[in-house]
C-alpha positions in Angstrom: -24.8 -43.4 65.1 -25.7 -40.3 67.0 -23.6 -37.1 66.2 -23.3 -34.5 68.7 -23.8 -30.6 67.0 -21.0 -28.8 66.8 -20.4 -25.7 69.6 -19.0 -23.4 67.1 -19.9 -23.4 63.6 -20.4 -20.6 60.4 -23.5 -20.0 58.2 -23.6 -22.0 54.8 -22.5 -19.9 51.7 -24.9 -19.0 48.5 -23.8 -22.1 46.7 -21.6 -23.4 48.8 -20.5 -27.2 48.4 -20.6 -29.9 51.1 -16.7 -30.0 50.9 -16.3 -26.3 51.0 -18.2 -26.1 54.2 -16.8 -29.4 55.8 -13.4 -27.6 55.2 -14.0 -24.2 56.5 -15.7 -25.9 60.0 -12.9 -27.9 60.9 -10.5 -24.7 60.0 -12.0 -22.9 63.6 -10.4 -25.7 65.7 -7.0 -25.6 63.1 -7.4 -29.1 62.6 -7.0 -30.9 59.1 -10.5 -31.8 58.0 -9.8 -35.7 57.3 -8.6 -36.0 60.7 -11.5 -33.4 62.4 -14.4 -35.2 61.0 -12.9 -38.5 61.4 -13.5 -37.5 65.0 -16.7 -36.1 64.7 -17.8 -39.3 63.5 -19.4 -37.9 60.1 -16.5 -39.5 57.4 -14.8 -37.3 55.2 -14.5 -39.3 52.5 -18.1 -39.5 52.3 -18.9 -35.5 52.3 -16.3 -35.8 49.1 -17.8 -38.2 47.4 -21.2 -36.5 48.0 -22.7 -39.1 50.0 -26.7 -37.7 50.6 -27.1 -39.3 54.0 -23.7 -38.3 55.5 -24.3 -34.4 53.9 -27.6 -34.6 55.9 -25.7 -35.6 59.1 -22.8 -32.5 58.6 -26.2 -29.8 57.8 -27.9 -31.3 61.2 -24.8 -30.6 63.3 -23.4 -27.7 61.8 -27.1 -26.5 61.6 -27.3 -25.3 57.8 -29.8 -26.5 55.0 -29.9 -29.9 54.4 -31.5 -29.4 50.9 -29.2 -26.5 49.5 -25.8 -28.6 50.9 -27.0 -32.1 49.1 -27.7 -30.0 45.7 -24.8 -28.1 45.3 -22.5 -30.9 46.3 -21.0 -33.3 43.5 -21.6 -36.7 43.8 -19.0 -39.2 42.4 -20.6 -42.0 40.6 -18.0 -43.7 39.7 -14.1 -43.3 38.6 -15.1 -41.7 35.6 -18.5 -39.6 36.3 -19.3 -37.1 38.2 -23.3 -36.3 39.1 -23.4 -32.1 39.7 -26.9 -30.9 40.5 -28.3 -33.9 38.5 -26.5 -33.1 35.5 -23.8 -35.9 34.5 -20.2 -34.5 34.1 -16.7 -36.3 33.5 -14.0 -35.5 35.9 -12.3 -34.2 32.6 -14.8 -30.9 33.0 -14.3 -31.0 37.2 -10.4 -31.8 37.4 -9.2 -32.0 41.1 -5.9 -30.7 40.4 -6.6 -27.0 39.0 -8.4 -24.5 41.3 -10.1 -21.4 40.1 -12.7 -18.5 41.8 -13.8 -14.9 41.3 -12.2 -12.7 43.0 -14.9 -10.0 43.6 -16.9 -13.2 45.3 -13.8 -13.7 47.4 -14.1 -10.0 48.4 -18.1 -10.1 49.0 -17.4 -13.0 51.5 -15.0 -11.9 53.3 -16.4 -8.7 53.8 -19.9 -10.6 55.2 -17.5 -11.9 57.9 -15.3 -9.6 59.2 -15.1 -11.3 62.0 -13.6 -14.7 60.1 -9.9 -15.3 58.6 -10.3 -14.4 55.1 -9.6 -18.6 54.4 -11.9 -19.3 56.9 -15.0 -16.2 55.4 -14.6 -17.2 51.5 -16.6 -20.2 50.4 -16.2 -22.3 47.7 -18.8 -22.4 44.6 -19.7 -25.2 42.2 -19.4 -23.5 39.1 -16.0 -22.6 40.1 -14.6 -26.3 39.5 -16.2 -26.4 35.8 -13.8 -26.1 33.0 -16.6 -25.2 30.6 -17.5 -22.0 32.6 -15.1 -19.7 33.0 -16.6 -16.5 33.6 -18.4 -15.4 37.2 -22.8 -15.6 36.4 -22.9 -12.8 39.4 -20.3 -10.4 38.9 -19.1 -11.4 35.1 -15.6 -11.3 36.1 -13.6 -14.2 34.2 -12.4 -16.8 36.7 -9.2 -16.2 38.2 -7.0 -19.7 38.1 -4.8 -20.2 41.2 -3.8 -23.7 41.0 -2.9 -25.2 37.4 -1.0 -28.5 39.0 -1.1 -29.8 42.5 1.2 -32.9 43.0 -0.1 -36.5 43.7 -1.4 -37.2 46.9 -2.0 -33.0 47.7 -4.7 -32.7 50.1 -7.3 -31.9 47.2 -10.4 -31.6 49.4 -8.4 -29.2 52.1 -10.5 -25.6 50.8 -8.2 -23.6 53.6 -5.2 -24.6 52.4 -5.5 -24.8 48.6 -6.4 -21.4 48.1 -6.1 -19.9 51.2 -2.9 -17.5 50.8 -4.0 -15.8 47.5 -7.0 -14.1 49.6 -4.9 -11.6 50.5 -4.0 -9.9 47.8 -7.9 -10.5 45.6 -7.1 -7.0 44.8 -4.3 -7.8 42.0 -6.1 -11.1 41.1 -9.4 -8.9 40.2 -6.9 -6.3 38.4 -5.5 -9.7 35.7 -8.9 -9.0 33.4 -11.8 -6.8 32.4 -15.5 -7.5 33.0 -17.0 -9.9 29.9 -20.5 -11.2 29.3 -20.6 -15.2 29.7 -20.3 -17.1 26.0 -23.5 -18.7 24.9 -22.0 -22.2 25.9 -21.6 -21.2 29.7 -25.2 -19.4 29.9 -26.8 -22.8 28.2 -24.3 -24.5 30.9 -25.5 -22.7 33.7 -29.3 -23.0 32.7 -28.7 -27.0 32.9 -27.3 -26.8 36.0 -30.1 -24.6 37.2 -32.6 -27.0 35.6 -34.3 -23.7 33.3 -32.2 -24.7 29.8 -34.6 -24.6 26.6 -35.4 -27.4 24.7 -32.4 -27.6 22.1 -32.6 -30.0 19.1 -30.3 -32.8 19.6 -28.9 -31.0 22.9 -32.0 -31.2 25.0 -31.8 -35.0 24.7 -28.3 -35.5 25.5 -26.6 -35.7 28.9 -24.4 -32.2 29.4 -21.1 -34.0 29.2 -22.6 -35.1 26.0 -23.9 -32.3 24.9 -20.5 -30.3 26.0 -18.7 -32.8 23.5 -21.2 -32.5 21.0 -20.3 -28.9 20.8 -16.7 -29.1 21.1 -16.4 -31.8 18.1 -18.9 -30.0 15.5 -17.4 -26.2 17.1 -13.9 -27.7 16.5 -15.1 -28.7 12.9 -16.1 -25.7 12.1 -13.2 -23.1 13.0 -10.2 -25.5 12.9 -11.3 -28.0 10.4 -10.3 -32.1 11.3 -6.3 -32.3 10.2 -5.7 -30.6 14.2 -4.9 -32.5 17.1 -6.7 -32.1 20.3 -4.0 -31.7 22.4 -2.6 -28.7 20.6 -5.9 -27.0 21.7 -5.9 -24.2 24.7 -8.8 -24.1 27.2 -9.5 -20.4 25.1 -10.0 -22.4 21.6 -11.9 -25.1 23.1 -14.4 -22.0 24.7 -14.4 -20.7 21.5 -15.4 -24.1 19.6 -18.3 -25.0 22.3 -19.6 -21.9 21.4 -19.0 -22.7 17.8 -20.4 -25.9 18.2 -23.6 -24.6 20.5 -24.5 -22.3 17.2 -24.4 -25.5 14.9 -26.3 -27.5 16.4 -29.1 -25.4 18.0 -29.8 -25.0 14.3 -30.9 -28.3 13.8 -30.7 -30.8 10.7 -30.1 -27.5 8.6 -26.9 -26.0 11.0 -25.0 -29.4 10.5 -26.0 -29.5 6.7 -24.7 -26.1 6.6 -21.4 -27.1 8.2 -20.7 -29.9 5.9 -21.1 -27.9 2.6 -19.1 -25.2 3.9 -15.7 -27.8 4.7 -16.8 -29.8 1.2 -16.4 -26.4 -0.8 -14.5 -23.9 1.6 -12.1 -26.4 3.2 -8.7 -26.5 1.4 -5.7 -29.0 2.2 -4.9 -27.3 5.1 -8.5 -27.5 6.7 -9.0 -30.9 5.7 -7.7 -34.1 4.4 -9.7 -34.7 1.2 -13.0 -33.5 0.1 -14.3 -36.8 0.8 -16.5 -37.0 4.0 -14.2 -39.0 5.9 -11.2 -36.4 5.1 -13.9 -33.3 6.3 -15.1 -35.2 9.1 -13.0 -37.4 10.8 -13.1 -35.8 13.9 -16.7 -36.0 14.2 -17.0 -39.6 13.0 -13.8 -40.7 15.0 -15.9 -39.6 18.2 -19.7 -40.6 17.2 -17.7 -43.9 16.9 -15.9 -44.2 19.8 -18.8 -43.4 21.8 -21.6 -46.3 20.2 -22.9 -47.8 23.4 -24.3 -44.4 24.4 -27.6 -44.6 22.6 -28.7 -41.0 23.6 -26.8 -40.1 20.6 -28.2 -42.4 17.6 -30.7 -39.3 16.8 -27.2 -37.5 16.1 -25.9 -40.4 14.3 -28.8 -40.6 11.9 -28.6 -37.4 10.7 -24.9 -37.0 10.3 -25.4 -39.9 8.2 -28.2 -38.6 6.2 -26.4 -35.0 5.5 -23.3 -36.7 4.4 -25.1 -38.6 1.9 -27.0 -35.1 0.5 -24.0 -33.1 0.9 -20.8 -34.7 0.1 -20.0 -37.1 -3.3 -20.5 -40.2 -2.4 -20.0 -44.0 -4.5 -23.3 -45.3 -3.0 -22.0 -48.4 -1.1 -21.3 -46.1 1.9 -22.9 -47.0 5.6 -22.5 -44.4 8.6 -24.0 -45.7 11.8 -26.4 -48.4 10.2 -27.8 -46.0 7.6 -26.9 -47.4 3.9 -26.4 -44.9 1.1 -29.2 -46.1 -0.9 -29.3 -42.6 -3.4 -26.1 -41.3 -3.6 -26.9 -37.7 -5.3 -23.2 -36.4 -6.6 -19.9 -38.7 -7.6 -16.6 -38.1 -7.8 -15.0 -39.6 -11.1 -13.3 -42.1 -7.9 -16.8 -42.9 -7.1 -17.8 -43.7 -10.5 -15.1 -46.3 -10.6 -16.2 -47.7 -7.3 -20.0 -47.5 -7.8 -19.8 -48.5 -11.8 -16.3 -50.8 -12.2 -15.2 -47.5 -15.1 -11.6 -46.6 -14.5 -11.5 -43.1 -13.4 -9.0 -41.4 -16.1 -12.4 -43.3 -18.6 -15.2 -41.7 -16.5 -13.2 -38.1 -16.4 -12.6 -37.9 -20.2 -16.5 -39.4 -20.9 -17.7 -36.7 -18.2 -15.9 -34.0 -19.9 -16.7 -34.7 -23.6 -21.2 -35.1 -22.4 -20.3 -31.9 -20.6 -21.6 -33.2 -17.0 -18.5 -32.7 -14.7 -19.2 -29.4 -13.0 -18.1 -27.3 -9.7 -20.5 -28.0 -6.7 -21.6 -24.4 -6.6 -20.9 -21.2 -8.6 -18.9 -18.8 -6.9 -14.9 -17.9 -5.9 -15.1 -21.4 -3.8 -16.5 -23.9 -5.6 -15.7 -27.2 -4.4 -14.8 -30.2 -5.9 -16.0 -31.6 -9.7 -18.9 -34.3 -9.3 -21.1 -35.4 -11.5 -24.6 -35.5 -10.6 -26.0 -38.9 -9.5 -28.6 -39.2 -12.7 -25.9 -38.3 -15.3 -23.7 -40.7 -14.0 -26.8 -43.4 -14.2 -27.3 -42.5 -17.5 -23.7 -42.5 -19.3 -22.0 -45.4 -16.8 -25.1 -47.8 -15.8 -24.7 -49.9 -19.1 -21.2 -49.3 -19.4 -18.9 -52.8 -19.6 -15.4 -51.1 -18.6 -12.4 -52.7 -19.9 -8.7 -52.8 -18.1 -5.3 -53.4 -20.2 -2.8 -55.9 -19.5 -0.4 -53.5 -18.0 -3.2 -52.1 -15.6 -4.8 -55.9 -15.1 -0.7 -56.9 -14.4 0.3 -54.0 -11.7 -3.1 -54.7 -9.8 -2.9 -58.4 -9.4 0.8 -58.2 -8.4 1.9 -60.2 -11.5 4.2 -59.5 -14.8 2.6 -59.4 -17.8 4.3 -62.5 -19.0 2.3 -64.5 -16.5 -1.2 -62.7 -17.6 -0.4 -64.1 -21.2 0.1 -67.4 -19.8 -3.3 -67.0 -17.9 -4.8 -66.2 -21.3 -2.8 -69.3 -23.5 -4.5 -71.4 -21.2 -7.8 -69.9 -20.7 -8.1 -68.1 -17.5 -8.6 -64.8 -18.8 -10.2 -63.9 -22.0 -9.0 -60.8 -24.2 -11.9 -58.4 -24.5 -10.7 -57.7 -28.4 -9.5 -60.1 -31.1 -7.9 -57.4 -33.0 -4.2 -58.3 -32.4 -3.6 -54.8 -33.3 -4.7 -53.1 -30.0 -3.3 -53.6 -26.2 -4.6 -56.7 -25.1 -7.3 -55.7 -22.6 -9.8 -57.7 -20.6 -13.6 -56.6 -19.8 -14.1 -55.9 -15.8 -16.8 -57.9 -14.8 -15.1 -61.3 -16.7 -11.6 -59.8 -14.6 -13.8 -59.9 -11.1 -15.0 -63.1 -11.5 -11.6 -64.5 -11.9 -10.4 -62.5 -8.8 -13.4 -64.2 -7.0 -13.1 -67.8 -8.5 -9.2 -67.6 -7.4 -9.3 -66.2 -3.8 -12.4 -68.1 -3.1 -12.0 -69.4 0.5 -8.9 -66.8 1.5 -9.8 -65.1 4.6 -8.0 -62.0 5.6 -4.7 -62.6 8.4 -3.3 -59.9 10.1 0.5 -61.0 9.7 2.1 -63.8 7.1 3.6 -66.4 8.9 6.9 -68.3 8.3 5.8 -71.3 6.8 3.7 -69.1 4.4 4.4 -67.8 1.2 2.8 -65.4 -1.2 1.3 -66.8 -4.5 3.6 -64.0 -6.1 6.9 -65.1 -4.3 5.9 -68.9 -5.0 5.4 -68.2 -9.0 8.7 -65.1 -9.1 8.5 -64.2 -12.4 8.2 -67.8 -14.2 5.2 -67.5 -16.3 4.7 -71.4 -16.5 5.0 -71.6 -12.3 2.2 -69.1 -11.7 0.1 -70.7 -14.0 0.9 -74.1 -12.9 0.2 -72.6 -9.2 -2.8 -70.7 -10.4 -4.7 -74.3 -11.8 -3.2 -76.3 -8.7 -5.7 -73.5 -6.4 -8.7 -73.5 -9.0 -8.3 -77.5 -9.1 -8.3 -78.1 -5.4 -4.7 -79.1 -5.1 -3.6 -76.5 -3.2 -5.4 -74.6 -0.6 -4.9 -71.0 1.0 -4.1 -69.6 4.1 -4.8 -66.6 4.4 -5.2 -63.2 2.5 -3.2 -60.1 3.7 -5.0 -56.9 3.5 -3.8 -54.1 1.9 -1.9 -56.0 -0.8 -2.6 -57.2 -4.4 -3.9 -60.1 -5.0 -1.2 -62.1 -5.8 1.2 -60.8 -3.4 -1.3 -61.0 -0.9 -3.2 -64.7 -1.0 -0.7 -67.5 1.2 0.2 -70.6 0.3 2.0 -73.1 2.5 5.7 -72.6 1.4 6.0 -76.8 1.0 2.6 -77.3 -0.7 3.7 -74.3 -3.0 7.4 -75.4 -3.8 6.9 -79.1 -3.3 5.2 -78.5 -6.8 8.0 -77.6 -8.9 10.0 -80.2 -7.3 12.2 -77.7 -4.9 12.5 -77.1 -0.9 10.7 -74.6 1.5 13.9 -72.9 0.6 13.0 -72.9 -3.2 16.2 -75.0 -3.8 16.1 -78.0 -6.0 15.8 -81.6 -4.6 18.6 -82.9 -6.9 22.0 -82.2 -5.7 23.8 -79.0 -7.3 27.2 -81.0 -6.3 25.9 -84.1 -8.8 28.0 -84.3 -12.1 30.3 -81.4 -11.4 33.3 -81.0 -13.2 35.8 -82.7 -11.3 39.2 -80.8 -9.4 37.4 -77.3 -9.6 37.8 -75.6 -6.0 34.8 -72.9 -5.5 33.6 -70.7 -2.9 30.7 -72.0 -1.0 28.3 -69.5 -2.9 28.3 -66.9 -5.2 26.1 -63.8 -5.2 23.6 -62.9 -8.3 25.8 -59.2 -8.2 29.0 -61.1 -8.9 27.7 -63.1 -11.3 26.4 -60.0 -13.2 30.0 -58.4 -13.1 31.8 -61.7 -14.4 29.3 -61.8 -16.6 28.4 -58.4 -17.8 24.8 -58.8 -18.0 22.1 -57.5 -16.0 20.3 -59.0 -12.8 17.2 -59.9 -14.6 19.2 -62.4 -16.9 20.7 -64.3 -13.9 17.0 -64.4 -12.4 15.3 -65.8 -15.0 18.2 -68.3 -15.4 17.6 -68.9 -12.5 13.9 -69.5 -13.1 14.2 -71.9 -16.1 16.3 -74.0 -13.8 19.8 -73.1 -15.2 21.4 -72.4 -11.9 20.5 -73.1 -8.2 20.2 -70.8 -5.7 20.2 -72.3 -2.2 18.7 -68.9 -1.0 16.0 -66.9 -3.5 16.7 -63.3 -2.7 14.2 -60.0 -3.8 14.1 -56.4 -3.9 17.2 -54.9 -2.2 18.4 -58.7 -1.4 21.0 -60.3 -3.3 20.5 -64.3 -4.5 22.8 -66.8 -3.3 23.9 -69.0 -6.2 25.3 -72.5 -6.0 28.8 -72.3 -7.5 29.0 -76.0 -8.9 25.7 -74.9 -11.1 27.6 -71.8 -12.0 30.4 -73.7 -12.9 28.2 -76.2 -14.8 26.6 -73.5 -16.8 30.1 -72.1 -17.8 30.7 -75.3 -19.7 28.8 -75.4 -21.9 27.5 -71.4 -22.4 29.3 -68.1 -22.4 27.3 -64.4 -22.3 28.7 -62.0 -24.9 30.7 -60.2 -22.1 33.0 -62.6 -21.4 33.2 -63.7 -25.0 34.4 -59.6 -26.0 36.5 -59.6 -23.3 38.5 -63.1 -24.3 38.4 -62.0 -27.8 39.7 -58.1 -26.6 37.4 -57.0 -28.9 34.4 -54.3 -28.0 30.6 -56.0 -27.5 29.4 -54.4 -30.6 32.0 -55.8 -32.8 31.6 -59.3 -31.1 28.2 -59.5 -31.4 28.4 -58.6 -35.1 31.5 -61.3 -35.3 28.4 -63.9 -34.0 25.4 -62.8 -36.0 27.9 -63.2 -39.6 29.1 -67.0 -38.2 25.3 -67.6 -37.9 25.2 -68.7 -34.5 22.0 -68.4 -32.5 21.6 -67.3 -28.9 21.2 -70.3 -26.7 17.9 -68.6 -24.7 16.2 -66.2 -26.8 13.2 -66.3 -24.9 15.4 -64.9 -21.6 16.8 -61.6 -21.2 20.9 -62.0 -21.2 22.7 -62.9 -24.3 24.7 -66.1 -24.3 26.2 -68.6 -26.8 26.9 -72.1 -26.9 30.1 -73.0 -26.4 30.2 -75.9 -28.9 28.5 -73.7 -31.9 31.1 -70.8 -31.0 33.9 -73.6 -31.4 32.7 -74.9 -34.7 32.7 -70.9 -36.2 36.0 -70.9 -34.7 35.2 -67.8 -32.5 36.2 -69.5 -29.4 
């Protein structure tokens, strides 16, 4: 379509963008650029978006230079990138809601055109919409900001009216700061947008929005350490850490090795998390992550990688970014137990007595203890560690009544005969049981209602986890699933019928046979009673009516746990009371204090009824023959 030139039109500003100029053309005729160019024929939208062929059309009418308009006019790629003189920048760096400019510019333009409205002489700039840069390359004035946040649906694009009422008064706005030299990131930013940057390592290689957040992560590292949040950053920090970051890494493989020593031995708990390399640097890993389709940076990737591995104590099953950790050269006592199966509190008190746990480096900051790699080859490699019962009990979720049952029937074997020491079991012979047992449990996200946990199905009967433990090792019973982030036992699923359907009980874990069969006849009770009112009729603790409760004494319609009571069938409870009493009640019939009735008992010779359970109670019948009761 043919475009006639314009009658009246202005000379294209040093830098000017295509938006600028569109703006300032269609302010002569005080018409709204949208609607003045829609008229024209030449689309506005276009000029915004940077559109070559519809730039070329606006130079050819408005006689200005094709060439210099295209070039200093962004081009929108898409939603999320930006294309500014062939450099690739995120709309994050060139937001459309904050305005900035340097004042002493403002002035040079406006005197150029005296004959021109101040909002009509004063052209906009490219490197005025750039976060990163924020001082003038001309007249090293910092950038004045005008607009901070303009409302949804502002006319964005209008140059005139955005900024058009603080020309008149560019005297106080030049007054808000002194004269400063740019920062070493806005000269390296410049020089990329001028095409004249030097070759970099790692930079050079990047595009600049990649190399901008390249600087900002490892600058960020290195002057606020990882535990801050980003958004508690201020666009002066952020300058600071780019330049930070610039310093880092135009030093190569030995800047970012640098780095990493300094937070493993200067960084304290509240510069980092840990002195492990994901406390130092999970900042930096957070974002090499996040960003793994954009293959420019696997060069960056594989060299993180291969500093953390020569810098930080490492277990040697680590894998950053597809490189393995095939010579770990320092351990933590941690990693020993990871890399060698020895429990830590073992590998410190072994490293201490050969003398080989020692500071990272000499000096007032000396960084974690670690033992060097070889060392730790030499005093762990052959080492068969061992784990006690109580240990072996609290990490597969189970008492240590139910280990011992695992041993009586040969499921674990105790690494010592000697009777006289703990009973502990050697580590690799513990693994392959963990193995043999949750063989075929794949990891669920959630458990499920008609799951339960192998701990929950076996409580804390010793002769139900093990009879649950050979059903699953025989093929009888199959799991669901395996929770992360829970011990074994609590964590492998069963299916709640499978599970109690083999003790003879519910899905609710109640018996089959009727609590109401053979109850002592005309005895009116309550539909339930808790476990906590049984423990205060009875004077005994909770544990007792549990593992009553266990060996089938009692029924409980509803199992409870931690924090949740049990509901107890009374007719059981009522059944139970006929025949046993606990030594509670019998002291408090008798009026007598516990101590002297349980010395009364033990001189009549009668015998607890359940020695093997916590709880102390009688037999009725045996307390009636001593005549006690």
């Amino acid at each position: 379509m043919h475009v006639s030139p314009l009658s009246i039109t202005l000379d294209l500003g040093r830098e000017e963008t295509g938006t600028s100029f569109a703006c300032r053309l269609s302010s002569l005729w005080n018409v709204a650029p949208g609607q003045f160019w829609d008229d024209v024929g030449v689309g506005f939208r276009k000029i915004v978006a940077g559109d070559a062929t519809t730039l070329a059309t606006l130079a050819e009418i408005a006689g200005a230079d094709a060439i210099q308009l295209v070039r200093n006019s962004p081009v929108r790629l898409h939603r999320s990138m930006l294309l500014v003189r062939g450099e690739q920048v995120t709309p994050f760096e060139y937001p459309r809601g904050r305005y900035r400019l340097c004042p002493l510019c403002a002035k040079e333009d406006i005197a150029a055109n005296a004959d021109l409205r101040p909002d009509q002489a004063v052209h906009d700039r490219v490197w005025w919409h750039s976060l990163p840069l924020r001082t003038c390359p001309i007249h090293r004035h910092p950038l004045v900001e005008v607009r901070t946040d303009l409302p949804e649906g502002f006319g964005y694009h209008d140059f005139s009216f955005r900024v058009g009422e603080f020309f008149h008064d560019l005297d106080a706005l030049a007054s808000v700061s002194d004269l400063r030299d740019p920062s070493p990131y806005e000269v390296y930013y410049m020089e990329r947008l001028e095409g004249r940057a030097p070759m970099l390592p790692f930079l050079s290689d990047l595009k600049l929005y990649q190399a901008g957040s390249a600087c900002e992560i490892f600058g960020r590292l290195a002057l606020y350490g990882p535990k801050r949040r980003y958004a508690s950053f201020n666009d002066g920090e952020l300058a600071d850490a780019r330049d930070a970051g610039l310093a880092v890494l135009t030093k190569g493989e030995d800047g970012i090795g640098e780095l990493f020593e300094r937070l493993l031995c200067e960084g304290d708990q509240r510069l980092t998390r840990s002195h492990t390399a994901a406390g130092s640097l999970g900042t930096a890993l957070t974002w090499l992550h996040s960003v793994s389709e954009q293959e420019e940076l696997n060069a960056l990737r594989k060299v993180v990688a291969t500093k953390i591995y020569a810098t930080f104590p490492t277990s040697g099953h680590e894998c950053y970014f597809d490189v393995p950790n095939s010579a770990p050269r320092l351990h933590t006592v941690h990693d020993i137990e990871r890399r060698f199966g020895v429990d830590w509190v073992t590998a410190g008190r072994v490293g201490k007595l050969a003398g080989v746990i020692r500071p990272v480096r000499a000096g007032p900051r000396p960084g974690p203890m670690v033992i060097m790699a070889d060392d730790a080859e030499r005093l762990f490699g052959d080492f068969v560690d061992v784990v006690s019962i109580i240990a072996l009990a609290r990490e597969l979720g189970a008492t240590q009544e139910q280990i011992l049952a695992l041993v009586d029937a040969g499921f674990l074997k105790p690494a010592f005969e000697d009777r006289k020491l703990l009973m502990s079991f050697r580590r690799p012979e513990v693994d392959a049981f963990i193995d043999r047992i949750s063989k075929g449990a794949e990891q669920v996200p959630l458990r499920g209602k008609e799951m339960v946990s192998l701990r929950r199905a076996g409580w804390r009967s010793a002769p139900h986890m093990l009879e649950l433990v050979r059903a699953v090792l025989e093929g009888k019973l199959s799991w669901l699933g395996r929770l992360s982030g829970e011990r074994l036992f609590q964590g492998l699923l069963l299916l709640r019928s499978e599970a109690y359907g083999l003790f003879g009980k519910s899905t609710t874990g109640k018996l089959f046979r009727s609590a109401h069969e053979n109850g002592p006849s005309g005895v009116v009770l309550s539909s339930t009673l808790t476990q906590t009112e049984l423990c205060k009729r009875w004077q005994v603790k909770s544990e007792a009516v549990v593992e009553l409760l266990d060996s089938d004494e009692l029924v409980a319609p509803s199992r409870g746990s931690k924090g949740v009571n049990y509901f107890i069938d009374p007719l059981s409870v009522a059944q139970f009371e006929a025949r046993y009493i606990s030594l509670g009640m019998l002291a408090r019939q008798r009026g007598e204090d516990r101590r002297r009735t349980s010395a009364v008992v033990r001189k009549a010779g009668v015998d607890k009824a359940f020695p093997e359970l916590r709880g102390c109670f009688f037999p009725k019948v045996h307390l009636q023959d001593a005549g006690l009761l």
